[in-house]
C-alpha positions in Angstrom: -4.3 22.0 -2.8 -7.1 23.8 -4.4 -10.3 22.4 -6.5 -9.3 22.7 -10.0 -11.7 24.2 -12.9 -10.7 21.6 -16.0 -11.7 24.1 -18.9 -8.4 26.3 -17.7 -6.2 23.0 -18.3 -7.5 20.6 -21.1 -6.3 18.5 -22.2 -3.9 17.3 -19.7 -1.0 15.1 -20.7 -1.5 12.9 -17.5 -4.3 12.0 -15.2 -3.1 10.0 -12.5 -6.5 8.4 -10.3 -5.8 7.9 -7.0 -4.1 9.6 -4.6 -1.9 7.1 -2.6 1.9 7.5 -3.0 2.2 5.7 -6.0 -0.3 7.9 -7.5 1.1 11.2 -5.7 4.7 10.5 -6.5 3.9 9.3 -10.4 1.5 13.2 -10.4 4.7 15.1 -8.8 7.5 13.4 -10.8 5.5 14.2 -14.0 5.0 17.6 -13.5 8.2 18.0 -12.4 9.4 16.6 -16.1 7.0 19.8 -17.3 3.7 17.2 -18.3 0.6 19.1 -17.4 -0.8 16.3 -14.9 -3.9 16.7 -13.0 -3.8 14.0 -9.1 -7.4 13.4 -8.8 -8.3 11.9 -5.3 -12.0 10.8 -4.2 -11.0 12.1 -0.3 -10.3 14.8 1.6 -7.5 12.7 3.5 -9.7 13.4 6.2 -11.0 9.9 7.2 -9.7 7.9 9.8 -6.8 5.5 8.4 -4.5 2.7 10.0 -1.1 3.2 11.2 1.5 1.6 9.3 5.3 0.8 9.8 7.8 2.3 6.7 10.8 0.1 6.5 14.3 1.6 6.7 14.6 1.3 2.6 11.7 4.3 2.4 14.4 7.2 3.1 16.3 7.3 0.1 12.8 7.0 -1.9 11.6 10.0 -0.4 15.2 11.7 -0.9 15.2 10.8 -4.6 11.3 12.4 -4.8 12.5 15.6 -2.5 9.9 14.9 0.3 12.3 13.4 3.0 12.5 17.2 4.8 8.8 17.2 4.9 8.6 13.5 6.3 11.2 14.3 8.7 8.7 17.5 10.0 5.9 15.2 10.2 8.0 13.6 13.6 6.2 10.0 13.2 7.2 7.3 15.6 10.8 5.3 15.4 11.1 1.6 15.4 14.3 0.6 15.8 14.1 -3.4 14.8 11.9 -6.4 14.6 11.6 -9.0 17.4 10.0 -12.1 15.4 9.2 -15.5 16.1 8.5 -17.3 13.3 9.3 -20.8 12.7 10.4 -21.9 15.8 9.8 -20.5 19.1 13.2 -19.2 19.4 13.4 -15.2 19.0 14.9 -13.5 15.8 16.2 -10.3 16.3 16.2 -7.6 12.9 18.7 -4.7 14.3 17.7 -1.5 12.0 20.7 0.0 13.5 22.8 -2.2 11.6 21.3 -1.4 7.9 22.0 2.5 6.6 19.3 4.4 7.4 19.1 3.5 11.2 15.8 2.8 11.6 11.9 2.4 10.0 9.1 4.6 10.8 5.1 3.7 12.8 3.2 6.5 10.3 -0.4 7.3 9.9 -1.3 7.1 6.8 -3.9 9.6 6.3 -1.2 12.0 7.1 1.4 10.3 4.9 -0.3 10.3 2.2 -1.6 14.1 2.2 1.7 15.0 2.7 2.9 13.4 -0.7 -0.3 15.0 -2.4 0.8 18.4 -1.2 4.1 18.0 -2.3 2.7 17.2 -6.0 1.3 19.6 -5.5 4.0 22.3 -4.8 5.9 20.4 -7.8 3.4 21.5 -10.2 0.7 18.9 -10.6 -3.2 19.8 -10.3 -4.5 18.4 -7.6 -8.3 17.4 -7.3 -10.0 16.5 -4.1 -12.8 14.8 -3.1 -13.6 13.9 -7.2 -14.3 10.2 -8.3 -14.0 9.2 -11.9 -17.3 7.9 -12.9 -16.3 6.7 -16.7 -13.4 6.6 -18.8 -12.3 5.5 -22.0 -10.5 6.8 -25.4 -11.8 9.1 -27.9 -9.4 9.3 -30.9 -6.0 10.0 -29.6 -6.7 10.8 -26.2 -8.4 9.9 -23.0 -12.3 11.1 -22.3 -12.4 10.7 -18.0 -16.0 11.3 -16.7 -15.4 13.0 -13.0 -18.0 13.7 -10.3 -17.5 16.9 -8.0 -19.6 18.7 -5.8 -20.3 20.8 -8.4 -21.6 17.9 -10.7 -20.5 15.3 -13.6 -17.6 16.9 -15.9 -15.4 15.4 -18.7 -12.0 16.0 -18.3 -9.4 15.4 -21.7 -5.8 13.8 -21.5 -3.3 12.6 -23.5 -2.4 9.8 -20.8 -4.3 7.8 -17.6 -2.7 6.6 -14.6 -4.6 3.9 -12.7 -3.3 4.5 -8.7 -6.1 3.3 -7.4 -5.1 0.6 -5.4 -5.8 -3.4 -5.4 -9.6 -1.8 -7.0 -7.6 -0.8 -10.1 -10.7 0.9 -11.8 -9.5 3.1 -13.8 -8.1 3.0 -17.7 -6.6 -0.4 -18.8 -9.4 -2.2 -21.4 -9.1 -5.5 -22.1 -6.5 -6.1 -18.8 -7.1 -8.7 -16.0 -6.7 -8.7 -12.8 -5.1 -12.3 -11.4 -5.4 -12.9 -7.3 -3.1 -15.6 -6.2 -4.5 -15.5 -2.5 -7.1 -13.5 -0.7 -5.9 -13.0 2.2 -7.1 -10.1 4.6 -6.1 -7.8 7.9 -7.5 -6.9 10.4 -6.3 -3.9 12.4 -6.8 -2.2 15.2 -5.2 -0.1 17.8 -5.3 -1.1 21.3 -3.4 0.0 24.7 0.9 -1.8 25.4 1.3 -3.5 28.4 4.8 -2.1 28.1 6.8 0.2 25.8 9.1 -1.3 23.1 10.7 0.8 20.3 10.5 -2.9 18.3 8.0 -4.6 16.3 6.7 -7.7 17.2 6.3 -10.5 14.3 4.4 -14.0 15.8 2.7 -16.7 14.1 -0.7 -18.3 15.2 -2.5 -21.0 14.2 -4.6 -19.6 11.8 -2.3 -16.4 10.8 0.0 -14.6 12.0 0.4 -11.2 13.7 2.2 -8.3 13.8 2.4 -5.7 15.6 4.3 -2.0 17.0 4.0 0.3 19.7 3.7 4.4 19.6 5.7 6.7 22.1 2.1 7.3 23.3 1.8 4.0 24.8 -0.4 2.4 22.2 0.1 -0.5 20.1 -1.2 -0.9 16.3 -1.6 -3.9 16.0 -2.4 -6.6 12.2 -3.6 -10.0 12.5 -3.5 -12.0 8.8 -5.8 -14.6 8.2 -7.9 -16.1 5.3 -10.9 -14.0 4.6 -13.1 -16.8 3.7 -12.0 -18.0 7.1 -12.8 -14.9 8.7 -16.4 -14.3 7.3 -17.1 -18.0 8.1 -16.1 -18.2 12.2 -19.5 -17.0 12.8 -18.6 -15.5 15.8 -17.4 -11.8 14.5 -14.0 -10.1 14.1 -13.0 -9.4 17.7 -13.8 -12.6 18.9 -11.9 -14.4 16.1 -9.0 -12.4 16.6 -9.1 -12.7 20.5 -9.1 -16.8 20.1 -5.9 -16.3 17.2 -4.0 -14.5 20.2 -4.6 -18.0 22.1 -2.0 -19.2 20.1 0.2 -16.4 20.0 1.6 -15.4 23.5 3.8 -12.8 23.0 1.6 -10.4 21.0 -1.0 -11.2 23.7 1.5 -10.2 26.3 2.1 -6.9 24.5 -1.8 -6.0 23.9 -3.6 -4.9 27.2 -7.1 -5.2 27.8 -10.0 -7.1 26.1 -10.6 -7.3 22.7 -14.1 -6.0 23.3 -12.8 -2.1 23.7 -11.1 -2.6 20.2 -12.5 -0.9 17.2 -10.9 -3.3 14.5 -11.1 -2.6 10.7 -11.1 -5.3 8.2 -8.7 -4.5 4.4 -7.9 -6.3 1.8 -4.4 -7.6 1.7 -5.0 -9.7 -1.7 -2.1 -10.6 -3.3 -2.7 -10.1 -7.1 -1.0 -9.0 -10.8 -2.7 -6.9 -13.5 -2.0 -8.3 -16.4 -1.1 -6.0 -18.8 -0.3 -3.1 -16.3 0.5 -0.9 -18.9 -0.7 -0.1 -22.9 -1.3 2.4 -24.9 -1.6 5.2 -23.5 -2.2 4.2 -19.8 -0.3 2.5 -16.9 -1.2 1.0 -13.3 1.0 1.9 -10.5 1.6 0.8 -7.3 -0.8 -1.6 -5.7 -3.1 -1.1 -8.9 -0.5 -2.6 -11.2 0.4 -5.5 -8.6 0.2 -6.3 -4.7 2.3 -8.3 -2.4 1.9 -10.0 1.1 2.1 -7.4 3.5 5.3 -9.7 5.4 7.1 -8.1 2.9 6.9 -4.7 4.2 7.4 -3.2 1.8 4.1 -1.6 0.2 5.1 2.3 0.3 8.2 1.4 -1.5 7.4 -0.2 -3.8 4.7 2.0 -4.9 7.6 5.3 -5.3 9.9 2.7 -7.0 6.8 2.0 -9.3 6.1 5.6 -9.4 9.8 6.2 -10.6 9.5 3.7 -13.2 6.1 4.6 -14.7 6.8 8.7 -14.7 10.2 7.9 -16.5 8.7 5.6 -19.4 5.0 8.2 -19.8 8.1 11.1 -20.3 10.0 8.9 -22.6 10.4 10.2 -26.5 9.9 5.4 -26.7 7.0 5.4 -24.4 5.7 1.9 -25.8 9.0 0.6 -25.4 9.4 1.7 -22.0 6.3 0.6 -21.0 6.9 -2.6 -22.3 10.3 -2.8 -19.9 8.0 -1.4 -17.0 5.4 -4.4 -17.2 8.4 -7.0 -17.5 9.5 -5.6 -14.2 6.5 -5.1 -12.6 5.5 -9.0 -13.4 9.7 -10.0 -13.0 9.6 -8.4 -9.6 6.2 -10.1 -8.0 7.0 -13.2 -9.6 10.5 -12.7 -7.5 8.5 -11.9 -4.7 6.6 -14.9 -4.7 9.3 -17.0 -4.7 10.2 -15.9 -1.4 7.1 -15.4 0.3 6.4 -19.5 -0.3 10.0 -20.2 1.3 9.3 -18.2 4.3 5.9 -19.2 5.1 7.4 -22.7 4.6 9.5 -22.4 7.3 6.6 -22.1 9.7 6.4 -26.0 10.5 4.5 -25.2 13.8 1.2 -25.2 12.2 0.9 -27.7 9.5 -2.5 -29.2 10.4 -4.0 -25.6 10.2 -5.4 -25.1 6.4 -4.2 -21.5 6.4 -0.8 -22.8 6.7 -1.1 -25.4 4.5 -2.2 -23.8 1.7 0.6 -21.6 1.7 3.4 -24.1 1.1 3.5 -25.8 4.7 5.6 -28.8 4.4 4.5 -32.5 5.2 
């Protein structure tokens, strides 16, 4: 990946913001089609990021995109099912062996994601690092996107944006609103295992619930879900309120050595939340941008490459208004779906119901 001089390549017919996977995949599917796209990224992928588990569903994602050789060379840590309990204190056992792909995958996702950049990258798309866009809007028929580099402010031309920017979603889409249906947050960290596992651990507490998986190295990462506006109001700061949620939740204290003290835990947003449009003329949200779900769903990474999929296929499209039109129906079909569920299964926690985290998600009387 190489720093990119626009002048050579204006106008693009993409620019995809945000170098995630939604916003890799979309940048490499697109050039692979032959569109001149330009990935632009505000990183270096060099900061530290959290560890997070890829469900078994991922591998035929990255087949279809042609990365799955590259994963596989990446070596990450196996998990080969979740142990939850959830509901009840009886213990649910998910076997990955049983589904077709065997098992999920504990990644880093600094290293995940630069590894779907570079392999936009070898497809053909431009890829600019450690740029932010800084303005953007349409002139005439195309796209004016305002870009700071090292090397100052320039103004980079397309025919097309692509917001991948995450639950932000700051780039392109006028006149669209973002709607957050519950601001919920995590807080993760990674800590030493009191003993190894090759599962994941699912557990609810009073206030949240955790989960939680251990590397070969003898480490666990570890996610605790709560309210945020319960979080910034415990008055008693993040370790300590995550120490008194693993009161309630015995088995991920079991697995979780030493005090929270010698953690180094890191707050994120785990909203869940539409755009509404995700797509008009001439732009398109992917990914976490165009919607988010509860992370209990697992299923973040694939759903942004099966939003990637969609969006690429309706910009390339000879009907792109009508195929954006089908892609916002599906983005808004799907999370509406995915709501559905999520309220059934956080009803089914009946352990909790004076807590107000609990009921406020559907807890039964």
């Amino acid at each position: 990946m190489s720093r990119i001089d626009p002048a050579s390549s204006n106008p693009f017919d993409a620019i995809i913001v945000g170098g995630g996977p939604a916003g890799s995949a979309t940048a490499g599917l697109l050039a692979r089609a032959g569109l001149r796209a330009l990935l632009i990224e505000a990183t270096h992928y060099e900061k530290p990021s959290r560890l997070e588990t890829l469900p078994p569903a991922v591998k035929p994602r990255l087949a279809r995109l042609g990365a799955w050789s590259r994963f596989e060379r990446q070596r990450h840590d196996r998990i080969d099912g979740t142990i939850a309990f959830w509901g009840n204190a009886t213990r649910a056992v998910d076997e990955y062996a049983f589904s077709c792909y065997e098992n999920a995958w504990l990644v880093n996702r600094r290293d995940f994601d630069r590894m779907l950049a570079e392999h936009a990258a070898d497809a053909g798309a431009r890829v600019q690092l450690d740029t932010r866009v800084v303005g953007c809007h349409i002139a005439g028929s195309e796209w004016r996107v305002q870009v700071r580099t090292p090397a100052g402010v320039k103004t980079l031309r397309s025919w097309f944006v692509v917001d991948a920017t995450g639950r932000t979603g700051t780039a392109g889409h006028a006149g669209s609103t973002r709607f957050v249906h519950d601001s919920i947050v995590a807080v993760t960290w990674l800590a030493p295992a009191n003993r190894g596992s090759a599962y994941a651990l699912l557990e609810t507490a009073a206030d949240g619930w955790f989960y939680s998986a251990e590397r070969e190295d003898g480490c666990v990462a570890a996610m605790y879900v709560t309210d945020a506006r319960r979080l910034r109001s415990s008055g008693t700061g993040i370790t300590r309120s995550v120490s008194t949620a693993l009161e309630s939740a015995p088995h991920t204290s079991m697995r979780i050595r030493h005090s929270a003290r010698e953690w180094m835990p890191r707050v994120v947003s785990a909203a869940i939340s539409m755009r509404s449009p995700t797509a008009g003329p001439q732009w398109v949200s992917v990914g976490d941008a165009a919607a988010s779900m509860d992370p209990l769903c697992g299923r973040g990474v694939v759903d942004a490459l099966d939003s990637a999929f969609a969006a690429s296929a309706a910009i390339g499209s000879s009907r792109s208004a009508a195929a954006l039109a089908a892609y916002q129906k599906s983005v808004s079909t799907r999370w509406l779906r995915d709501l559905t569920i999520r309220r059934e299964y956080y009803a089914s926690e009946r352990r909790w119901c004076r807590s107000g985290f609990w009921r406020r998600r559907v807890c039964p009387s």
